[in-house]
N, C-alpha and C positions, 0 to 999 in steps of 0.2 A: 504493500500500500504506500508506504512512504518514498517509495523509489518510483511511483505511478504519479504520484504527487510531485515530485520533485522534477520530475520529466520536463517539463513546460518552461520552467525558471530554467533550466540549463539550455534548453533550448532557446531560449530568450538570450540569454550572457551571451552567447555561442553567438547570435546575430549581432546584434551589439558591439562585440567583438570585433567581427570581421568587419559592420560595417564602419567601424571607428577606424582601423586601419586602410581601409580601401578611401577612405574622406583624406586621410592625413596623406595617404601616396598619390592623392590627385591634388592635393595645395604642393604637395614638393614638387608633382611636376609641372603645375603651373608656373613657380616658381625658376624652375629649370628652362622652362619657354617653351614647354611639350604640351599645347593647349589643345589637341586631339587627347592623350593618352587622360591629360585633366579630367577633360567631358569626359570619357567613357569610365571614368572612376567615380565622379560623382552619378551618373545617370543606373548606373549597377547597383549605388546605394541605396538609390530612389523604386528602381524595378524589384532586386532582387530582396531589400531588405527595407520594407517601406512601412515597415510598424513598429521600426526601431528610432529610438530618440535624435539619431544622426539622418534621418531622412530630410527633415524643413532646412537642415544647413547643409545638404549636399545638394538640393532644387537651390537655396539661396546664391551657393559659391559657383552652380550651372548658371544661373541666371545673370550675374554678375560675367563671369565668361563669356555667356553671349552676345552682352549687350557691351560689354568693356573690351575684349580682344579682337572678335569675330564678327560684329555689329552687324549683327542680326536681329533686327528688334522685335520680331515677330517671335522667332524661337524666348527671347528674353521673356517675352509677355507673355508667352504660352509658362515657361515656368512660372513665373512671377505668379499667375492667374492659379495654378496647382498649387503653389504652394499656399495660396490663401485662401483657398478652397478647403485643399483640404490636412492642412496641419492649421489651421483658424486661431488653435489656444495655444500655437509655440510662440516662442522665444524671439525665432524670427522675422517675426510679422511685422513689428515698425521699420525693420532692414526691408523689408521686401515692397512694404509701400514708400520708402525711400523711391526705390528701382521703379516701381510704376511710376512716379510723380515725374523722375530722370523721363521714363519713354513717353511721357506729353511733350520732351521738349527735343524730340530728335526733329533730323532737318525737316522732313513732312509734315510736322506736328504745323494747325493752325495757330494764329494770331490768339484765337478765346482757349485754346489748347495748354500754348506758352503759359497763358497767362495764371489758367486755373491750375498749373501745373506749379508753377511760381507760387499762389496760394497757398497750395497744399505744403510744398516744402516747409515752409514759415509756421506755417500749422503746426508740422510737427515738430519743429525746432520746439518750439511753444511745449506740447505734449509731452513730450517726452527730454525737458530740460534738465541739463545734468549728464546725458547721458553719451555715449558713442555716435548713436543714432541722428539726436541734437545736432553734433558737432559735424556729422556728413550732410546732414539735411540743409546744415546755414551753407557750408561748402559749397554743395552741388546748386544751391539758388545765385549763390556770389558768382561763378563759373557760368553761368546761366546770364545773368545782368552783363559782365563780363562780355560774353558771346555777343551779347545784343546787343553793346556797345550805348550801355547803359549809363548816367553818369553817378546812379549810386554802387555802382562796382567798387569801386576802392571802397567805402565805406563799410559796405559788407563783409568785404576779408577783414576790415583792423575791428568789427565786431565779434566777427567767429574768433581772433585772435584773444582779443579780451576776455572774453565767454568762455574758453576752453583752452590755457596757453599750454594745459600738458597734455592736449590730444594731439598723436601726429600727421593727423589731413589738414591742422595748421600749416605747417610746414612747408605744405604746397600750396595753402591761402597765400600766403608770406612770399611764395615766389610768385605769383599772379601781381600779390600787390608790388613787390619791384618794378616788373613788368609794365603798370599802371604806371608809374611814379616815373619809370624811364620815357615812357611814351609823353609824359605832360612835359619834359624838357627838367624833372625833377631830379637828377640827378645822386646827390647827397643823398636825398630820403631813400631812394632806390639805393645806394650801399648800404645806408643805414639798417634798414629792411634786412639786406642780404644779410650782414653780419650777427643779427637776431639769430637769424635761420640758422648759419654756422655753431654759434654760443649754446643754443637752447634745445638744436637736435644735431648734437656732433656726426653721429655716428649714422644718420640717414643717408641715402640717395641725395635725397634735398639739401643736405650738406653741401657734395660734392657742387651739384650743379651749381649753387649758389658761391661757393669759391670760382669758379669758372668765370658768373658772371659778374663778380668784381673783379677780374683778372678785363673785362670788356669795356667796363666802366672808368676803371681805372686809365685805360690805355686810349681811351676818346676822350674822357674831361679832367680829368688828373697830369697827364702825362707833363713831362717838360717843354715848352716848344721848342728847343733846343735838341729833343730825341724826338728821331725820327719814329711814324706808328707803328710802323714794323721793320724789323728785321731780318734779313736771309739765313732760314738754318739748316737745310739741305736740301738736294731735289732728289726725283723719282724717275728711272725711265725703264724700269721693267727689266726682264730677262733679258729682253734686243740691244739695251742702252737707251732706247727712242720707241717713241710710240706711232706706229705708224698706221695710218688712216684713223685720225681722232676724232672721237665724236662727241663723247660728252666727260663731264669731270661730275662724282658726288659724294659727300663723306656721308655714313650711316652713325644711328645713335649709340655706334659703340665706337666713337669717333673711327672707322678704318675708310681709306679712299677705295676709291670704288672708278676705274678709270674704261669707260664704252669706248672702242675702236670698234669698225664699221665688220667684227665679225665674234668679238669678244668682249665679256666684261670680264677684269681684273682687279680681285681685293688684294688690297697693301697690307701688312700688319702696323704698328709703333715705329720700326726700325727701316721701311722701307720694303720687307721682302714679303713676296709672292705669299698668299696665303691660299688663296682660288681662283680657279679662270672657270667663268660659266661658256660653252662656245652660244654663240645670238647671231647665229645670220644676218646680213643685210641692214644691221643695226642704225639708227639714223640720228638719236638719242635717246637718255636713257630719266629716269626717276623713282624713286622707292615710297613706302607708304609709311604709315607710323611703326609698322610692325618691321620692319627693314626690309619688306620682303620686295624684291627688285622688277621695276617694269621698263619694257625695250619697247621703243617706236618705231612704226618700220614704215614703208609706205602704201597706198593706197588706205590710208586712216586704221591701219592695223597695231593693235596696243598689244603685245604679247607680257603676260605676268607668271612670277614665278608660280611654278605647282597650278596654273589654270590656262584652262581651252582661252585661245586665242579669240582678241575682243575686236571684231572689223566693227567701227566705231563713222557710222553717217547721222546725216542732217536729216529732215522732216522732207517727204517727195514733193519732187516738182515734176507736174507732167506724167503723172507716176508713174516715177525712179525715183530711185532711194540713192543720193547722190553721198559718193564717199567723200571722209573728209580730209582738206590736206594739211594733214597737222604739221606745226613745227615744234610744239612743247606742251607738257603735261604737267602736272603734279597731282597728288593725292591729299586729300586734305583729311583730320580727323576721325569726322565720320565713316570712310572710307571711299567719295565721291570721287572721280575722277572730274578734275574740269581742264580743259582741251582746247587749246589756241588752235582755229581755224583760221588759215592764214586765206584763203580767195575768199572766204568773206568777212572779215575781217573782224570777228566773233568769241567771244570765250563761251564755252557751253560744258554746262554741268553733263555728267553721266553716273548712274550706279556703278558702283562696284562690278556687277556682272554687265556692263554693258548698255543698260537702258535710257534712254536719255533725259533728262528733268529738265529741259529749257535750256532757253542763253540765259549766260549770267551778265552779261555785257557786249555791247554793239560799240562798231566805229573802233576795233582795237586791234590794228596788226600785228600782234605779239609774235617777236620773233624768240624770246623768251619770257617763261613764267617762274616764280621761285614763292614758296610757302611759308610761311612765319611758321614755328609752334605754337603760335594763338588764331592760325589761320587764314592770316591776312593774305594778301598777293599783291606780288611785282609783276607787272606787267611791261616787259622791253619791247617798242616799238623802236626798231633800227632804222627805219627809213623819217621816220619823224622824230629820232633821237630825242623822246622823253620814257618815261619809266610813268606808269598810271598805277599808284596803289588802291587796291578795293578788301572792305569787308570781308569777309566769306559769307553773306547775304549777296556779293554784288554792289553794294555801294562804293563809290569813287569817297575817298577817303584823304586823297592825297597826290599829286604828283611832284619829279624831278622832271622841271623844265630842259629843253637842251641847256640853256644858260644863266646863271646867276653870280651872284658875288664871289668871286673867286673861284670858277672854273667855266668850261666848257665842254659841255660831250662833242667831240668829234667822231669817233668811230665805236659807238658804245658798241659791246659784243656780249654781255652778260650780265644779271644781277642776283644777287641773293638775298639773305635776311640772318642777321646773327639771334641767338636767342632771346637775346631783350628787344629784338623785331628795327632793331636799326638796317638801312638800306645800303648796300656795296652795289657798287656798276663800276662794271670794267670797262676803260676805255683805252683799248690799247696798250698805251705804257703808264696808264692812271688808273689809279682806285680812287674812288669819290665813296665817302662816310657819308652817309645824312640821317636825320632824324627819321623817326617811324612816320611821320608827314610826309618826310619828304620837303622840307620850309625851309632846313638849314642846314648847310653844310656842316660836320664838324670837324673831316678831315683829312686831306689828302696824300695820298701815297705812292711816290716813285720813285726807283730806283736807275742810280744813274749809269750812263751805258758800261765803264769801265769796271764796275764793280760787280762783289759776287752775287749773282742772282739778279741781273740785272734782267729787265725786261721790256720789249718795243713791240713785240708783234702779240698780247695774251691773247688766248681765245675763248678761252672759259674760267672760272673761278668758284669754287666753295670754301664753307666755313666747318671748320668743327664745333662743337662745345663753347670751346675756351676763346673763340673769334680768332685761333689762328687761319692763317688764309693761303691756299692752296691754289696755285694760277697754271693753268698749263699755256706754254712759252710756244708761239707757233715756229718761231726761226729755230728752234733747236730742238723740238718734239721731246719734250720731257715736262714733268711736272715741279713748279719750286714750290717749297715751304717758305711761311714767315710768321713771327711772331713775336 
């Protein structure tokens, strides 16, 4: 009798069990950057053990996956919706209407969407004060303001910071607010901020980054005028010595360069040397997404992505035909959108992820390059009109670099980027031009002169790492220089 009895409770531990360690080997390999192996760890817990107590935080931690790595918001919302169905009395449920509140404000989401979505957050912030849940809730509304280019965005981080200075989704309030504080021409307050970050969570991610970006701040408004902004500290030119048939230059978020010739792309490691070559046929340029993962432009409007069926990427018919489109540059933004310089009609146009199209996001814009902030924004280079148009990630013009202003001029602009605190680089030949995230002011120009080491006349392309060193590849001698 007593071993008839006891049956059931062992058989309970027994689940419990296995699903506690099958939860904890899908956060490690989240962690690890195995966001497939993740999902099928928590989704086993959810199927195969879904009456044990680790079920509502294996749907929470899938949910979150979805909607955070793979941006998928449909699959998100299908967890989200399960698990508040039917785990109603866990644990997890102000986490998980977090997550809802988050998918009123993805890009589809309407205007009454945003808004009520914004409500709810604040709501819970309210509800549930004190708590973990609080402190994502003010977060993800501040990130939200933020997005929409709102002007009580700053005010909302230096709240959540106040409210909760030992939670650490501060940490990444506190770098939004730099961000904020860099973009008003605030400079001080944006170290200030930064050095917070360093003191109060050493040992974060948000650490590092924030030493990075006073290493950027430092070397635009600090610096001496007497030292020049950067300096030559080595170049790159592959197995060959030279790179031959160049196409594009881009450093990924594990700072390593990433160099497209018209038949391969090539990672660099820290020191210079080969780490991979992907072979990309026909290659024309190239661009990565948040996740690093690598996309090749090819011709006739074909976008090929790593690990996915090839994306022939057209306009709306005329005459019905479905006219391809002839792109010169891409990025990825976020969400995981692609938006797409049509250069014959002279167009940025959003696209999903798979393909789909969501509209123009901008007309009247010859982009012969486009470059993406980490908050979003875009550079838009028109070469034959030598100005750079910066817009929202709505779409809004927000800013431009004229051809000419108070101490310089583009003559043969060839490239632009965006350093992390969203300041503007445009290559021009044997010049780098600094400007503000407006794009208003110059802060500062960069060249080197021809006798010296690393000198450079002909650049064709340029990226930034992290830290705002700056990576140019040099047309007259086909390799790539370092500076910093």
């Amino acid at each position: 009798m007593a071993v008839l009895l006891m049956a059931p409770l062992l058989a309970q531990t027994s689940d419990e069990d296995a699903a506690r360690q099958l939860l904890e080997s899908g956060r490690t390999a989240l962690t690890a950057g195995k966001g497939a192996d993740a999902a099928a760890a928590f989704t086993t817990v959810v199927t195969k053990y879904p009456r044990t107590s680790l079920a509502d935080d294996a749907l929470l931690e899938r949910a979150r996956y979805q909607l955070d790595v793979v941006r998928d918001d449909k699959a998100a919302a299908g967890s989200v919706d399960q698990l508040l169905s039917d785990y109603a009395a866990s644990n997890s449920v102000p986490a998980a209407q977090v997550l809802r509140a988050r998918l009123g404000l993805v890009e589809s989401a309407s205007a009454e969407q945003r808004k009520a979505s914004m409500a709810t957050l604040d709501r819970l912030a309210g509800d549930y004060a004190g708590t973990d849940v609080a402190a994502e809730a003010l977060f993800r509304a501040a990130e939200a303001a933020d997005y929409a280019g709102s002007s009580d965005a700053l005010d909302r981080f230096n709240d959540l910071a106040a409210r909760y200075p030992g939670m650490p989704v501060v940490a990444e309030g506190l770098l939004h607010a730099a961000v904020l504080h860099a973009a008003a021409g605030e400079a001080l307050k944006a170290m200030d901020v930064l050095q917070r970050v360093r003191l109060r969570y050493p040992k974060t991610a948000a650490a590092a980054r924030a030493l990075n970006q006073l290493t950027i701040l430092h070397r635009l408004y600090l610096r001496s005028p007497s030292v020049a902004v950067f300096g030559y500290t080595r170049s790159i030119g592959g197995s060959a010595g030279k790179f031959r048939d160049f196409r594009d230059l881009l450093v990924d978020h594990d700072n390593r360069l990433l160099v497209a010739t018209r038949n391969a792309v090539t990672a660099f490691g820290p020191a210079g040397e080969v780490m991979a070559t992907r072979e990309a046929p026909d290659t024309e340029a190239a661009f990565i997404d948040a996740q690093d993962r690598l996309f090749t432009i090819h011709d006739q409007g074909v976008i090929r992505g790593e690990g996915r069926s090839p994306l022939a990427l057209a306009t709306a018919r005329t005459n019905g035909r479905v006219e391809p489109m002839d792109i010169d540059a891409a990025v990825a933004v976020s969400t995981g959108d692609l938006i797409v310089a049509n250069r014959s009609q002279k167009t940025l146009v959003r696209f999903s992820a798979d393909g789909r199209p969501k509209g123009e996001m901008a007309k009247a814009i010859g982009a012969r390059r486009l470059a993406a902030s980490p908050q979003d924004n875009l550079a838009a280079l028109d070469a034959d009109q030598k100005t750079v148009t910066l817009l929202a990630r709505d779409g809004r013009i927000t800013g431009r670099v004229a051809e000419r202003g108070a101490n310089y001029q583009l003559r043969q602009p060839g490239d632009v980027a965006f350093d992390a605190l969203g300041h503007v680089y445009v290559l021009d030949r044997a010049a780098v031009y600094v400007f503000t995230a407006r794009g208003d002011r110059l802060l500062a120009t960069f060249m080197s002169p021809d006798k010296s080491a690393g000198a450079f006349s002909n650049a064709q392309a340029l990226a930034l790492d992290a830290a705002g060193r700056l990576y140019i590849y040099e047309g007259r001698t086909d390799i790539v220089q370092v500076y910093q």
